[in-house]
TORVEX-210933 format. One record per residue (C-alpha): x negated, y, z negated; residue number from 0. Coordinates in Angstrom, 1 decimal. Layout:
c1 c2 c3 pos
X Y Z NUM
...
//
This chain:
c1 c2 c3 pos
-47.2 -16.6 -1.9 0
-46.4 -15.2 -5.4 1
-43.9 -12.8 -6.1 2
-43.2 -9.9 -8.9 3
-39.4 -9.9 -10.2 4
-38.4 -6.9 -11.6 5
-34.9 -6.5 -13.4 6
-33.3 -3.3 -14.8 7
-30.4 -4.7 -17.2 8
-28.4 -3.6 -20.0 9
-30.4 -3.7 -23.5 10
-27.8 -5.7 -24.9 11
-28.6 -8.5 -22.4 12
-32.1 -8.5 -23.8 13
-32.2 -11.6 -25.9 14
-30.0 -13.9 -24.0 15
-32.1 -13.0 -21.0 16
-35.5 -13.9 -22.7 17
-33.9 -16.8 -24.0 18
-32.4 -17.9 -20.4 19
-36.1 -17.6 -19.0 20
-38.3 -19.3 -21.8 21
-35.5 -22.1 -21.2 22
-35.7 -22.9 -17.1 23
-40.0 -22.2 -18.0 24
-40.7 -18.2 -17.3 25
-43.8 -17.6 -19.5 26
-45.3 -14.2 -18.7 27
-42.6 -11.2 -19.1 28
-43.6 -7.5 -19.4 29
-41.1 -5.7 -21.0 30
-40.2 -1.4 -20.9 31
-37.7 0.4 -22.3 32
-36.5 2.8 -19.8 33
-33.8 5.5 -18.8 34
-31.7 5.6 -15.9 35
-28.5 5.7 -14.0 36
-26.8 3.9 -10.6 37
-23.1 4.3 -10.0 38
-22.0 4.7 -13.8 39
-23.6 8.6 -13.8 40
-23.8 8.3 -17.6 41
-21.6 8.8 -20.2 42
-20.1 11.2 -22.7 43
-20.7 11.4 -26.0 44
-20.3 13.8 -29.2 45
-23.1 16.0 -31.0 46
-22.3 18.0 -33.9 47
-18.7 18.5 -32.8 48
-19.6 19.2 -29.2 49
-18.9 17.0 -26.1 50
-22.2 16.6 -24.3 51
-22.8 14.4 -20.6 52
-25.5 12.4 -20.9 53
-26.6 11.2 -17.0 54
-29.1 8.8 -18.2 55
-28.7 5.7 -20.1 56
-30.8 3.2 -21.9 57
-31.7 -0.1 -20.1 58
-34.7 -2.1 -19.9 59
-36.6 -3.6 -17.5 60
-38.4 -6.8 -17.5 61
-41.3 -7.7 -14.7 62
-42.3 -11.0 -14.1 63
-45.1 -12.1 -11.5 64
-44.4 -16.5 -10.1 65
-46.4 -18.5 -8.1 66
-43.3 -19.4 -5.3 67
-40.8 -18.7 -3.3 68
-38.8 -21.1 -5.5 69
-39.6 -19.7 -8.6 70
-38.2 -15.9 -7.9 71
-35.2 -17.8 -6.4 72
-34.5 -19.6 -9.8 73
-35.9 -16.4 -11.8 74
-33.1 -14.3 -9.9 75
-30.7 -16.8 -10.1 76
-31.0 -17.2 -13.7 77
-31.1 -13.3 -14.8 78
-28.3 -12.5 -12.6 79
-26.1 -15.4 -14.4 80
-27.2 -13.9 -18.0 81
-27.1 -10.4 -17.0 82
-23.7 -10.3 -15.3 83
-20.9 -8.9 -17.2 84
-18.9 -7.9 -14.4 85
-18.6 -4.2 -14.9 86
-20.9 -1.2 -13.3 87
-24.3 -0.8 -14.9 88
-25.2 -4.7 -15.1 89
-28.8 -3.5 -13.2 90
-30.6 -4.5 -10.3 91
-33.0 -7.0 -9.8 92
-35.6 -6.5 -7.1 93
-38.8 -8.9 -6.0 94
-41.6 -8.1 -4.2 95
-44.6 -10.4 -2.2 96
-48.0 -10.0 -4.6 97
-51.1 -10.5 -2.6 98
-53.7 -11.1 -6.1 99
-53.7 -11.6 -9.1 100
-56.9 -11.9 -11.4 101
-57.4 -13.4 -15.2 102
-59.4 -10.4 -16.5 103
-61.0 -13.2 -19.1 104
-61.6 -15.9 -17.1 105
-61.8 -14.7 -13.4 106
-59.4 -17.0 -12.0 107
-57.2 -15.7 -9.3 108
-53.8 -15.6 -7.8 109
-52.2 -19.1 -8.7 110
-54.7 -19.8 -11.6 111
-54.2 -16.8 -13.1 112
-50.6 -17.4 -13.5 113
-50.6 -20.6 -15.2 114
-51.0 -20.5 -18.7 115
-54.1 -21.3 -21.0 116
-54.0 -24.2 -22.7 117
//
């Protein structure tokens, strides 16, 4: 069975994250810069002398399709340990079962098409 990881974390977590990854041998990561907001509703900030509520905040979120149960177990484990700072608005991670996956260029499928070219 493979499995799609997706991770919503603070921008500032970025690096260390993709770094965490390439390290335990994570090799495909897609990558969107998106806007949100969970239990932190936002914050306040000043324009032009004016106070102004802004309810959604920068994060990104990283998806990341492995071949195994084991793999989304280490892949969790590691963002979770990165991305934790302990305070509201570390993210969510949340993983999925993928039934395919196809190599456009080569045609291989599901666990083939995972595994990187050589």
């Amino acid at each position: 069975m493979m499995y799609k990881v997706e991770a919503i974390v603070r921008e500032e977590q970025l690096e260390d994250i993709k770094s965490a990854l390439h390290d335990i041998g994570v090799n495909g990561v897609t990558l969107y810069q998106v806007m949100g907001f969970g239990a932190q509703r936002g914050y306040s900030t000043w324009v032009r002398g004016q106070q102004v509520d802004v309810m959604m905040v920068p994060k990104i979120k990283l998806e990341i399709v492995v071949s195994s149960l084991e793999w989304k177990e280490k892949t969790i484990r590691k963002i979770q340990e990165v991305a934790r700072t302990g305070e509201v608005g570390d993210g969510k991670i949340f993983a999925y079962e993928i039934t395919d996956a196809v190599r456009i260029r080569t045609g291989e499928t599901n666990y083939d098409a995972l595994q990187d070219d050589e």
